[in-house]
C-alpha positions in Angstrom: 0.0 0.0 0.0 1.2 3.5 -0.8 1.6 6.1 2.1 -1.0 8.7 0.7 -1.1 10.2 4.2 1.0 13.5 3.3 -1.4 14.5 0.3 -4.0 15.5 3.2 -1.4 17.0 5.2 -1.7 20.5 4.4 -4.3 22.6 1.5 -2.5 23.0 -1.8 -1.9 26.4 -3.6 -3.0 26.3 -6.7 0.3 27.0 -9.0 1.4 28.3 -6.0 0.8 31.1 -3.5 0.2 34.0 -5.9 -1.6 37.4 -6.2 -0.8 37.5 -10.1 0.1 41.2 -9.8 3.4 41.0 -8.0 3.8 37.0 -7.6 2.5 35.4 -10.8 1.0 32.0 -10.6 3.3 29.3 -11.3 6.7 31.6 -10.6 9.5 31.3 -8.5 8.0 33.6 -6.2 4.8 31.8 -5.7 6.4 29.1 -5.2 8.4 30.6 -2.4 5.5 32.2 -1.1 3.7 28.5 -0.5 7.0 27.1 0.8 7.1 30.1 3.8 3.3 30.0 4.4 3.7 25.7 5.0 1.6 25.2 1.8 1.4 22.3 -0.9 1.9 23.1 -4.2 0.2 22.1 -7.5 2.0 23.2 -10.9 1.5 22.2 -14.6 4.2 21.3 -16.6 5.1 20.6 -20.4 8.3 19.4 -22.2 9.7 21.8 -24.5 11.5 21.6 -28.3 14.9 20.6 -26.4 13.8 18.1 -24.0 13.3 20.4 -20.7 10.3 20.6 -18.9 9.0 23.9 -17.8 6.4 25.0 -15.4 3.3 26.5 -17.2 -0.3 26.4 -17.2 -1.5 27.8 -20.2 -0.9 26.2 -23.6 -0.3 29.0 -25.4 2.4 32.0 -23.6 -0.4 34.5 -24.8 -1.8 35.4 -21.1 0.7 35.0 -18.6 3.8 36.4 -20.9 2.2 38.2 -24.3 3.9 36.2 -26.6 1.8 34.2 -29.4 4.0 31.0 -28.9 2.7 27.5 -27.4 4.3 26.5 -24.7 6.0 23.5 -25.9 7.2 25.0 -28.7 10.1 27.3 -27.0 13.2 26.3 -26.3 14.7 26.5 -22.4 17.5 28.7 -23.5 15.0 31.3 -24.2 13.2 31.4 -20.7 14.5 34.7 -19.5 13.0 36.1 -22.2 9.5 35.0 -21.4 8.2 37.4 -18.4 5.5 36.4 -16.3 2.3 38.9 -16.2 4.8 42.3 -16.9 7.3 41.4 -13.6 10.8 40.2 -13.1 9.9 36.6 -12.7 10.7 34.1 -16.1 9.2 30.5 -16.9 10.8 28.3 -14.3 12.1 24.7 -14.8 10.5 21.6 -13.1 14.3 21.5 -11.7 14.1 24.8 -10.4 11.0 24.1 -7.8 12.5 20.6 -7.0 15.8 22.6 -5.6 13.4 24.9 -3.9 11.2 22.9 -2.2 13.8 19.9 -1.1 10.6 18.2 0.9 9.5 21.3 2.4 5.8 20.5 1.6 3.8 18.3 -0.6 3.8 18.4 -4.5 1.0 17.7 -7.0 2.4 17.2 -10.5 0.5 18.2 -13.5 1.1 16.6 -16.6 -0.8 18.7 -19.6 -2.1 17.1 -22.3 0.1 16.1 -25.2 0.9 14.2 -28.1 4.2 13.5 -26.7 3.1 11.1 -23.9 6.1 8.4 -23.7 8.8 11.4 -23.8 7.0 14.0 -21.5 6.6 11.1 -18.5 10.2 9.6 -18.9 11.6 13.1 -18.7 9.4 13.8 -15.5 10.4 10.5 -14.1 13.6 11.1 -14.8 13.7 14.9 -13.2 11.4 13.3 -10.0 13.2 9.6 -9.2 16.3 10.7 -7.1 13.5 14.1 -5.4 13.6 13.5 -1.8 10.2 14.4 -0.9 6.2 13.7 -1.1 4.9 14.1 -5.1 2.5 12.9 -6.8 2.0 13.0 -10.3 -2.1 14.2 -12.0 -3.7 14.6 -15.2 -6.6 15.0 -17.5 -5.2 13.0 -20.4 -5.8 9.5 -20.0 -3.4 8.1 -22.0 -0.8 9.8 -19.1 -2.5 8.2 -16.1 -2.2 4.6 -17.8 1.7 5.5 -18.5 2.4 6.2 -14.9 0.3 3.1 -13.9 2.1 0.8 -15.9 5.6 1.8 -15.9 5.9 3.8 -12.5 3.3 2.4 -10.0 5.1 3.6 -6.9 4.1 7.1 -7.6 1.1 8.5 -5.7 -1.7 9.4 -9.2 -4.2 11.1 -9.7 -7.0 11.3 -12.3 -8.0 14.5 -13.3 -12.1 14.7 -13.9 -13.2 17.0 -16.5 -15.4 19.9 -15.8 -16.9 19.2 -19.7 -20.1 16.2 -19.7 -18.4 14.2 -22.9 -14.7 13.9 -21.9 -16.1 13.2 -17.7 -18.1 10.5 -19.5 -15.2 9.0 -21.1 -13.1 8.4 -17.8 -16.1 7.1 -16.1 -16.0 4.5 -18.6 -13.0 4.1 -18.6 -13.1 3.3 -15.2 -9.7 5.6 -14.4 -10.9 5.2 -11.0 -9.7 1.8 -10.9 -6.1 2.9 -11.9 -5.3 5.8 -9.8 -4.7 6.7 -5.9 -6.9 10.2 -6.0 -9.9 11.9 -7.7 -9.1 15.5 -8.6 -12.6 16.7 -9.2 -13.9 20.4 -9.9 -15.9 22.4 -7.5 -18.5 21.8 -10.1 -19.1 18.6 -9.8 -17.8 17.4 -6.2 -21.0 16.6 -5.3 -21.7 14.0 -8.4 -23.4 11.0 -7.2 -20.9 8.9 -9.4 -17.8 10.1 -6.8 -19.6 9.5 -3.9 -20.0 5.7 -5.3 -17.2 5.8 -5.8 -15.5 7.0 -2.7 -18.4 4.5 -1.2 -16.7 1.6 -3.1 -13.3 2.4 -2.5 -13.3 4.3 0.8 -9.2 4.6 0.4 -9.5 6.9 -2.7 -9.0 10.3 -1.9 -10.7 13.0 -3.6 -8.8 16.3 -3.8 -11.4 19.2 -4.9 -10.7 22.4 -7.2 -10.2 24.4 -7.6 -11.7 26.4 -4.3 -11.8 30.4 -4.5 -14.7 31.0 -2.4 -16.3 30.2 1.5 -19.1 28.4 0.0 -16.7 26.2 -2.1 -14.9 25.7 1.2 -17.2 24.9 2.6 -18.0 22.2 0.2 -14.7 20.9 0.0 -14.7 20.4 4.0 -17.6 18.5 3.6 -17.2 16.8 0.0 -13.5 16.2 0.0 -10.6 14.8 1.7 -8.3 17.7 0.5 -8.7 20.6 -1.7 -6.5 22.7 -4.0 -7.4 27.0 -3.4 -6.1 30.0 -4.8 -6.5 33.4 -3.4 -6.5 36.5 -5.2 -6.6 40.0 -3.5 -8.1 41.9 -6.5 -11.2 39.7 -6.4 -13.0 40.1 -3.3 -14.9 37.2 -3.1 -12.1 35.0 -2.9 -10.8 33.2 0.6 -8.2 34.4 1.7 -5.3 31.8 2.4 -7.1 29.3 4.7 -6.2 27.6 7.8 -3.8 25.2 8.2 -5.6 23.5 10.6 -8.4 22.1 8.1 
């Protein structure tokens, strides 16, 4: 049996402990920021042209950095150039929050979707296998959740539900379920009657809810979810502010 234990140690920030005005999501700084505050962290990542993976949500650099370039298209020699949301802070490497973090808190691991499965997940495992600390490895693509489950079973895994009817249908019939240690379901649909069957049926299956912005989706979570992934936002003042660590 896997120690899942840690994943419900702690609420994770989603792409870090940001404000995106002066700490852009998914930077070097919000990263930091979770790492002070005793946070988890959950990040997205994609492998780039030369073989590096980088930590970015968005498939495209349009929003966080201007540019009209997909993300997997640049090249990691070019990552300075690439400013986050008009401030100092640049793309970061998968490498770079791994040096940060050394264990510090817990890590959730998103995979985007690709074309590129087999060489995106043997270049995460091979960044992740010698990191001393608690990650766990997520996504919405199918076809990455059955990689990890075959090759890498050790690894704590997540299925990522979709928030869209068809592609929710397909991984209930699927039965990803089955294959993975967590549900990552969206506020939306926490309170589907096919995951509480689920967690009925399999009792050890976590679900970890996002992504939760306000008290009523707390709220929710507290009741809903073993863990939940929040983000906070001081320009939106409906948002929760960082919540207590003693949830």
């Amino acid at each position: 049996m896997k120690d899942t234990s840690w994943l419900l140690s702690v609420p994770i920030a989603h792409r870090g402990l940001h404000d995106n005005k002066t700490l852009p999501e998914n930077s070097m700084g919000a990263f930091e920021n979770a790492v002070s505050h005793g946070y988890g962290i959950e990040f997205d990542v994609y492998l780039t042209l030369d073989g590096k993976l980088i930590i970015h949500h968005d498939m495209t650099l349009q929003r966080s950095c201007g540019k009209k370039i997909k993300a997997y298209k640049i090249n990691s020699d070019r990552l300075q150039d690439y400013k986050l949301m008009n401030t100092d802070y640049s793309i970061p490497l998968l490498s770079d929050l791994l040096n940060l973090v050394q264990g510090k808190v817990p890590l959730i691991l998103e995979i985007k979707a690709t074309n590129r499965v087999n060489s995106t997940c043997s270049a995460v495992y091979e960044t992740i296998k010698d990191y001393n600390g608690n990650i766990s490895i997520e996504s919405f693509d199918n076809r990455i959740v059955d990689w990890w489950h075959k090759n890498h079973p050790e690894y704590v895994l997540g299925q990522l539900y979709s928030t869209i009817n068809f592609y929710r249908a397909i991984q209930r019939r699927l039965k990803q379920y089955r294959k993975v240690d967590f549900l990552a379901v969206g506020v939306k649909n926490l309170k589907e009657d096919y995951f509480r069957a689920v967690k009925a049926e399999c009792p050890e299956k976590l679900i970890i809810n996002w992504t939760v912005r306000t008290d009523e989706q707390l709220q929710d979570a507290l009741e809903y979810a073993d863990n939940y992934i929040f983000e906070s936002n001081i320009k939106v003042d409906e948002y929760i502010t960082p919540p207590s660590l003693t949830h």
